[in-house]
Structures are given as structure tokens and as C-alpha cells.
N, C-alpha and C positions, 0 to 999 in steps of 0.2 A: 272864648277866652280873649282878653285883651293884647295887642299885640308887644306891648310895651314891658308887661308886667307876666305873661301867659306863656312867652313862646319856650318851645320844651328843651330846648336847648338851655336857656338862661336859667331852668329851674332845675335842671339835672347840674348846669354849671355851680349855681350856687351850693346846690348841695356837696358834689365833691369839694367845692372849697371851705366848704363850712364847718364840712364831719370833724368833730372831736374824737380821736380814739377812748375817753374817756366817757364819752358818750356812746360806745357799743358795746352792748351788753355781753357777759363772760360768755353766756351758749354760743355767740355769734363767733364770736372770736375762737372760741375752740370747735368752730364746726368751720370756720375759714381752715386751721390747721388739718384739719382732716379731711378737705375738699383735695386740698393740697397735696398731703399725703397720697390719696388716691391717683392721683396725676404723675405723681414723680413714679411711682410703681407702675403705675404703663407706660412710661418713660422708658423704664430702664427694659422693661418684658421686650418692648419695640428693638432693643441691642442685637439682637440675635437675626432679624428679617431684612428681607434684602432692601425691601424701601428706604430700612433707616441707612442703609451704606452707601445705596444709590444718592440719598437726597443728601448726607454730610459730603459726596465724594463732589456735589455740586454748587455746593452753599460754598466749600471750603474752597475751589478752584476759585470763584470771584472776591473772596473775601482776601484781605492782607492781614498782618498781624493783628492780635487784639489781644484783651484781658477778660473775658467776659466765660462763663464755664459753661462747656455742652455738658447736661445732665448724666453721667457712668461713661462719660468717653476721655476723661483726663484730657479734653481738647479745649482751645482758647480761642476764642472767636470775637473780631467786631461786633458790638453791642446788638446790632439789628440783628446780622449775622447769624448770633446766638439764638436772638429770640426765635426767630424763623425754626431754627434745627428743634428747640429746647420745646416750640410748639408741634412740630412736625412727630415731632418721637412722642409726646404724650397724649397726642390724636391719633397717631397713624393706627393702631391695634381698634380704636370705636369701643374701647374698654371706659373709656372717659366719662364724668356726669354730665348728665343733663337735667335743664330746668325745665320742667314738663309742660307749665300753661307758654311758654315761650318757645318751646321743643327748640332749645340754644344749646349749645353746650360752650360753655363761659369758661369755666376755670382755664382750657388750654392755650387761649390766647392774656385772660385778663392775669393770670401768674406768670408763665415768660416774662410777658413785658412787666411784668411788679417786680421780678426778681431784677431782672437784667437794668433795667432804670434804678431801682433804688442802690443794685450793687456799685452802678456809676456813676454812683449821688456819694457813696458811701451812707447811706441813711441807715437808721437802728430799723431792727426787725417789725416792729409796731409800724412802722411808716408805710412798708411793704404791704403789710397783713390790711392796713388801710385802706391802701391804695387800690388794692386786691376786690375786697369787699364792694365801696365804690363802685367799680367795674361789672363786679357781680351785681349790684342792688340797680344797676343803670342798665346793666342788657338785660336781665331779665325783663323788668318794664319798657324797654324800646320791642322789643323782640313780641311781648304780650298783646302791646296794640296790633299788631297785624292780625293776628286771632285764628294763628295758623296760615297765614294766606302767602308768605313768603314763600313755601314750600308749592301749595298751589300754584304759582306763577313762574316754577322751576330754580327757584332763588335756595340759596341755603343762608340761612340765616347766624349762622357760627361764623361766616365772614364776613355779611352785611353788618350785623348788631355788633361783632366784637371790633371793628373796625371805631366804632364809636366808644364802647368802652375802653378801648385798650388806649383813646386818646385822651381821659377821662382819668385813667390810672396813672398815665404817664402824665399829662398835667400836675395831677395834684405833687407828684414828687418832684417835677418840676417847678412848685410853689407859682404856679398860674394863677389868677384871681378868676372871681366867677365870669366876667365878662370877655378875659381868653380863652376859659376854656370854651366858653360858647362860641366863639369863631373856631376853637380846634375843633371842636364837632362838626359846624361848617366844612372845614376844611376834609374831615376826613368822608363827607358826604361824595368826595370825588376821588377818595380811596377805596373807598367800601368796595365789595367784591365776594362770588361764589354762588358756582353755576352747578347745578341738580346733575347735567350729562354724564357724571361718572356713573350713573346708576345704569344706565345702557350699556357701559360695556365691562364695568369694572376698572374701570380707568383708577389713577391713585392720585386726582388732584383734589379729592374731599382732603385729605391729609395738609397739603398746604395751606386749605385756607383760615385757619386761626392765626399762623405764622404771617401772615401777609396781612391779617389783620392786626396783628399786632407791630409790626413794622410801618404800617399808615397809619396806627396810630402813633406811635410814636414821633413821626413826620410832623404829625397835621401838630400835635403839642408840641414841638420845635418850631414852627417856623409859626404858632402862634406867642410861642413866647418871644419871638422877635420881630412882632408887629405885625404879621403876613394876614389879610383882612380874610375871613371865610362867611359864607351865605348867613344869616342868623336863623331864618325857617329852614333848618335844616331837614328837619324832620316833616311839618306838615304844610311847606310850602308847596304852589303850583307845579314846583320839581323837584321836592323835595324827597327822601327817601322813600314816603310811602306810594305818592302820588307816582314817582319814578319804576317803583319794582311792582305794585302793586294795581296799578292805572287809579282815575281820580276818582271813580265812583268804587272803589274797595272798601270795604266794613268794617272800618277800623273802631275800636275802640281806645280815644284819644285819651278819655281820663285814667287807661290805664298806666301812662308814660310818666306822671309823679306821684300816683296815689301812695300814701303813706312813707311816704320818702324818713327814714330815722325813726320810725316809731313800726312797721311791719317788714321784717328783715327778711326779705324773697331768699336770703343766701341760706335759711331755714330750710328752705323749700328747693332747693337744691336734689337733685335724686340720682343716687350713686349703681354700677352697675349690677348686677352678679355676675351678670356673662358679657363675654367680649364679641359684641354684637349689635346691632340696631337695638336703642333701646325701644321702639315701635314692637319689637320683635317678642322680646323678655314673658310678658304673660304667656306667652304659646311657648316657650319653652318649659318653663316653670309645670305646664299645665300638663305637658308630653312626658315631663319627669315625673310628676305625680302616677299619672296613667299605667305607667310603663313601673313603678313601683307595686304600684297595688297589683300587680300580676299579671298585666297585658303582654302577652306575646306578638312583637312586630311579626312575625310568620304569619299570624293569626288577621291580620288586618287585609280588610277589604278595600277601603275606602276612609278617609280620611276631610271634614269637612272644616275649615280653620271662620269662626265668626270674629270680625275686625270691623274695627271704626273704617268708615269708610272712606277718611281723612287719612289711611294710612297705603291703600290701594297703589297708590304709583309709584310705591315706595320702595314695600316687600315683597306686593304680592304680582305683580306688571313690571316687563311683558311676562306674560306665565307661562311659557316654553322656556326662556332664558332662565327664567328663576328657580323653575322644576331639578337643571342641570348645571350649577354657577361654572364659572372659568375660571375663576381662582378661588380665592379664602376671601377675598376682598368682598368679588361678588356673590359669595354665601354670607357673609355677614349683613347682608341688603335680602335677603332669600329666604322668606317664610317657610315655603316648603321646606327648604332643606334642615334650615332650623327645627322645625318640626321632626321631618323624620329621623335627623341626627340625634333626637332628644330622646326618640323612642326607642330606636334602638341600641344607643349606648346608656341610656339611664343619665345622661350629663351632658354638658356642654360647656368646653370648656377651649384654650387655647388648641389643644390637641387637637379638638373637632374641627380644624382649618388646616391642619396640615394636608398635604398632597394626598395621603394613605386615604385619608377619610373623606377627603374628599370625592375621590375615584371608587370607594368603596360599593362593591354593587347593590348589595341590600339596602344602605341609606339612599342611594338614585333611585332603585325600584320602588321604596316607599315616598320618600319624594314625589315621583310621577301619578300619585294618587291621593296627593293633598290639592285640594280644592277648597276655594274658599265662600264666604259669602257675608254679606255685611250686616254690622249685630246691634239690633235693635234697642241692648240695654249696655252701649258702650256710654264708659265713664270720660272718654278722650275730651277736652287735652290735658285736663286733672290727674285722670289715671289713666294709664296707659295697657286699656282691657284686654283682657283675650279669653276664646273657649276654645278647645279641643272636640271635636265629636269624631269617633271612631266606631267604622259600622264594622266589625268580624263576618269571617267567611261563614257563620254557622248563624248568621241572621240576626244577631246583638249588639247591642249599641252600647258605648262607652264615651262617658264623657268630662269634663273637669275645666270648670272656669274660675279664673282668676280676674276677678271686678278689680282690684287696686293692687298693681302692680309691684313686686316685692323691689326695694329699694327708693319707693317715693317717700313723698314729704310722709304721707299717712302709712305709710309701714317702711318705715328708713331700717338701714342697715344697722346694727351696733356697730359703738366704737371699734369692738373686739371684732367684730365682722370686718372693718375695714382696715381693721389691724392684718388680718389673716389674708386678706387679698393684696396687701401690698407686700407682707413676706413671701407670698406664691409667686407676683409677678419679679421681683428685687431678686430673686433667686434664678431667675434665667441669665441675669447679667455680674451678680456681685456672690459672694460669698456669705452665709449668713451672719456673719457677725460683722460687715460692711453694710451688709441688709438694715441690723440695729442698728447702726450708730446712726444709718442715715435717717430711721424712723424715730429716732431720737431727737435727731436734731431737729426735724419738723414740728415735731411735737412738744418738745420741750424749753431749744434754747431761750433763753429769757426776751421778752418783748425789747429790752435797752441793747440787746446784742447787737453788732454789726451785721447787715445783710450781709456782708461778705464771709463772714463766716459760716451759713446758712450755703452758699454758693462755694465753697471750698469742702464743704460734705457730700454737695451734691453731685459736681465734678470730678472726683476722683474716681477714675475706672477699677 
């Protein structure tokens, strides 16, 4: 590609500057409102755990006054402030979507900062939903080119990639041209951030990093909108993102960073959760519920063998002493095994299955300590996100249930109605059902000419 006309910055620029809302088509647009939806309801599910009280009791000592709405806390925050909490609370539970060939999960940093920026624009609700999109159509194809390898190299990529989008989103409502926002891309290459470590001990700074991604961006599209000069090879410079997290001989796939840019809408392809969990994880639950339906007695189980892409190893399945026995909820939702045996022997998986009870419970650790894994020759990763069950019984039979395409992706997405009923499950640990609707109302319905801040005064009210 030519460096004048090519570089992925200037074409991801032009396009946030370019998008017409009149230009994205009605599925897009009501599958942003429903990305959204999904988000704000593990928002509010997140009210009730300690993280979220710990992280507003820390966001809120450095911050001063503001105007800005924390998500079901009736709390007002400095703009950044806000986004940070408003990301924090709708990642922290891992109930969140994710875009699967990018394995990103986008919407927790690119809506914070859409909401939080356009409510301090005062911009109409379409501007938002724009800006949102944008964000989403720009990480998923930053995220794509790595081909997985972010993860590989212990990066997480929901803080490296949204750190670009959420500078992307916040640009465009900032009415940046395309040649700022490609210096704010620049600019946010020396924000960007989010390090794999929590997986060894269960640590809880996977939850900050969309919030901090969305905060640098924010940055990097201020202080490009007032001249501040940022690298132009952001991305496939000599130190550029990829070359930086991924070293320079990494296998990237460069033509994936603007393919179809306005005409194949990645925010299609978005994949929502069922369970509140690693979505790496989800076919193996799915498969242990099946199992455990059709009449499997966990008494009955001898052995438990889990077949996984092998791309997903250092994730769920490693170290496999630790993961056999998590230390909290946190580090069960990173934990095959347990996922597994939790799935067999309650028939479900759900918030429940992370509280302290279930987790201590000694039949899900005993089965637990007898899932083992091994890696599966007809996995569909990073498209679908595979999984099989093989269950060997004390009495010398075998059982087993695989799920090739994962329930909630692009190729077996959830219903409307499906993600209707998850967002009144989660609204209802924090609000009241009829505060539950108005708020699912108002995501869904208020008119595109609406003031964002009306959108943010539904979502604010504890």
C-alpha cells in the first residue's frame, strides 16, 4: 500500500469522518441499540459486587464535580471520570459482547465514551449511535489484523484496540476531520494499554481496561483537535501497534484493517453472551447443559475430557491446578474446568454460579478436578468459538455433545426477545422492574433526533 494514500490510520480516519447516519442501514442501527442494551444491563447486574463499590469509591475520591451520569448510581461524574466507572461496571461481570474473528469486546469502551462525549456535546441520539458504530466497525478490523496474536503475546486487546476506537468515536463527535483524527489515532498509540496477568491470579484489572481505553481516547481526540501532532503509521509502522505488541515478523493480516469499510457492517457480527463468563468458554457450557439434560448424573462421571482450539489454552485451560480450583468468581469465569463442572451439575450457569456458595461447593471442585482437556482438531476458532464435552461414567460409557458455532455469534445470534430477557434478568439486581422498562425503553426506542442527554438521565437514575 502506498504510504500517502494507504496508511490505516488515514482510511479508518476518513471513514469516521465521512459516515453518513443516513448511510447505515436500519439492521445496523437497531442491532447498535441492542449491543447497547446488552451493556447497560451488566452495568447495572455489576451494582451489587464489590468491585463496582471499590472502583466508584476510587474513581470518585480523584475526580471533583461534574455532570456526566454513572450508569444505576444516581451519581455525576467528570466526563472521563464517568466513562472510566460507566466502562468498568459494564465489563466487570465478562457478561459483555464480543466480536469473535477479533476476540475484542468493543461495545464497553466504544458506548461509555459515545454516551459521555455526545452528552457533553449535547449531540441528538443518532450522533451517539454513530459514533458508537464507527468505533465498533474500526476495532473490530484493527483487532482482526492481529489474527489472534494480541492475546498470544499476553496483550488484551479490549484495551489496545479500544483505545483506538474510542479515539475514533470521540473524534467524530468532536467534528475532527479525517486528517485529525489520524493523528488522534497516532496519539492514542501511546495510550493504548492491557496486560493478560490477571489470568494468574485473578486479579480485577481486565475490568479497567475498556475504561482507560476509553479515557485515552478521549485524550488523544482532544488534544488532536487542538493541533497536538500524533505518529501517522500508527498501526503498521516500525513501532507501531502491531510491530510493538506483536514484534515485526507477527502474521498479520494488513487487508483486514479497512476491508469493506460502509458497505460490510462487522457490528452484524458482533456476538452477545448467554453466560456471564469467558466467551472462549460458552460452547463447553452450553455442551455440559445439554449432557446433564438428556440424563447425565455428575455422581455418575468418571472423567471428563474438554476438546478446545488450541488458541484458547492459556486462557481457560492453564495453569490447570489453578483453574481446577478458581480463587474467586473472577477466576472461575477464566476456568474451564469449573465452567464445565458447574454446568453439569447445576443444569445452568449463570450469575449464581460465581457466588462464594458455588464456588466452595464440593461436588462442582470434585468434578472440576477431573476435567482435562485436549485440543480439537475440527475447531471452528476464531469464527466460532467450538467446544465438545466427552464424559467417560464409572460403568465404562462414554458421553458426549459438541457445539461447532457457538450460541450467541454472528451465525446463531441471540433473538431480539433473547436479549430482551437478559437485560430484565440483569436490570433486576439493581432497579425495580418497571425502572428496568423504562430504561429498556429508552435504549430502544427514544427517537434518533432525541437529545443524548435524555438517554443519560434514564440511565443514571439509581
Amino acid at each position: 500500500m502506498k504510504a500517502e494514500t494507504g496508511l490505516i490510520s488515514r482510511q479508518l480516519g476518513q471513514f469516521a469522518a465521512g459516515l453518513r447516519w443516513e448511510d447505515v442501514p436500519g439492521t445496523v442501527r437497531s442491532r447498535a441499540r441492542y449491543l447497547i442494551l446488552d451493556a447497560v444491563g451488566c452495568a447495572l447486574a455489576a451494582k451489587r459486587f464489590d468491585f463496582a463499590t471499590r472502583s466508584l469509591e476510587g474513581i470518585a475520591e480523584l475526580a471533583g464535580p461534574g455532570e456526566r451520569a454513572v450508569i444505576g448510581h444516581g451519581l455525576r461524574l467528570p466526563l472521563r471520570d464517568a466513562v472510566l466507572a460507566n466502562a468498568i461496571l459494564a465489563h466487570g461481570l465478562d457478561y459483555d459482547d464480543t466480536h469473535s474473528e477479533g476476540v475484542v469486546h468493543l461495545t464497553v469502551s466504544a458506548f461509555p465514551t459515545a454516551l459521555g462525549v455526545a452528552a457533553q456535546c449535547d449531540a441528538p441520539l443518532r450522533d451517539l449511535l454513530a459514533a458508537y458504530i464507527v468505533a465498533v466497525e474500526a476495532g473490530a478490523r484493527i483487532a482482526a489484523v492481529a489474527r489472534g496474536g494480541f492475546h498470544k503475546a499476553g496483550f488484551h486487546p479490549t484495551g489496545l484496540v479500544g483505545a483506538f476506537a474510542c479515539a475514533l468515536a470521540a473524534g467524530r463527535l468532536y467534528a475532527l476531520d479525517a486528517a485529525q483524527l489520524a493523528h488522534a489515532q497516532g496519539i492514542a498509540l501511546s495510550t493504548a494499554s492491557g496486560s493478560l496477568e490477571f489470568l494468574e491470579d485473578g486479579a480485577w484489572t481486565k475490568r479497567f481496561h475498556p475504561g482507560w481505553a476509553g479515557v485515552g481516547g478521549i485524550v488523544a481526540a482532544a488534544m488532536a483537535r487542538h493541533g497536538f501532532v500524533g505518529p501517522q503509521a500508527a498501526y503498521e509502522g516500525r513501532f507501531g501497534l502491531y510491530a510493538s505488541h506483536l514484534g515485526p515478523r507477527a502474521e498479520c493480516d494488513y487487508s483486514r484493517a479497512a476491508a469493506g469499510l460502509g458497505e460490510v457492517w462487522e457490528t452484524m457480527n458482533v456476538a452477545l453472551k448467554p453466560f456471564p463468563a469467558c466467551h472462549l468458554a460458552h460452547a463447553f457450557a452450553d455442551a455440559a447443559i445439554a449432557l446433564r439434560g438428556a440424563g447425565l448424573d455428575p455422581a455418575d462421571v468418571d472423567g471428563v475430557t474438554a476438546l478446545v482450539p488450541e488458541e484458547i489454552v492459556p486462557i481457560v485451560c492453564e495453569p490447570a491446578a489453578a483453574k481446577r480450583r478458581p480463587a474467586n468468581h473472577y477466576d472461575a469465569q477464566f476456568s474451564l474446568p469449573y465452567i464445565v463442572a458447574a454446568s453439569l451439575v447445576r443444569g445452568k450457569f449463570g450469575l449464581a454460579e460465581l457466588d462464594e456458595a458455588a464456588l466452595a461447593d464440593p461436588q462442582v471442585l470434585a468434578l472440576a478436578a477431573k476435567v482435562r482437556y485436549e485440543i480439537d482438531p475440527g475447531s471452528g476458532f476464531p469464527r466460532h468459538y467450538s467446544g465438545e464435552v466427552v464424559v467417560r461414567t464409572a460403568d465404562g460409557r462414554e458421553r458426549r455433545h459438541r457445539e461447532q458455532v457457538n450460541r450467541g455469534s454472528a451465525d446463531r445470534p441471540l433473538a431480539d426477545a433473547e436479549i430482551e430477557d437478559k437485560f430484565m434478568q440483569n436490570a433486576a439486581c439493581a432497579v425495580t422492574r418497571q425502572r428496568a422498562y423504562e430504561i429498556q425503553e429508552a435504549v430502544l426506542r427514544l427517537p434518533d433526533n432525541s437529545s443524548t442527554r435524555e438517554l443519560e438521565r434514564a440511565l443514571g437514575a439509581a
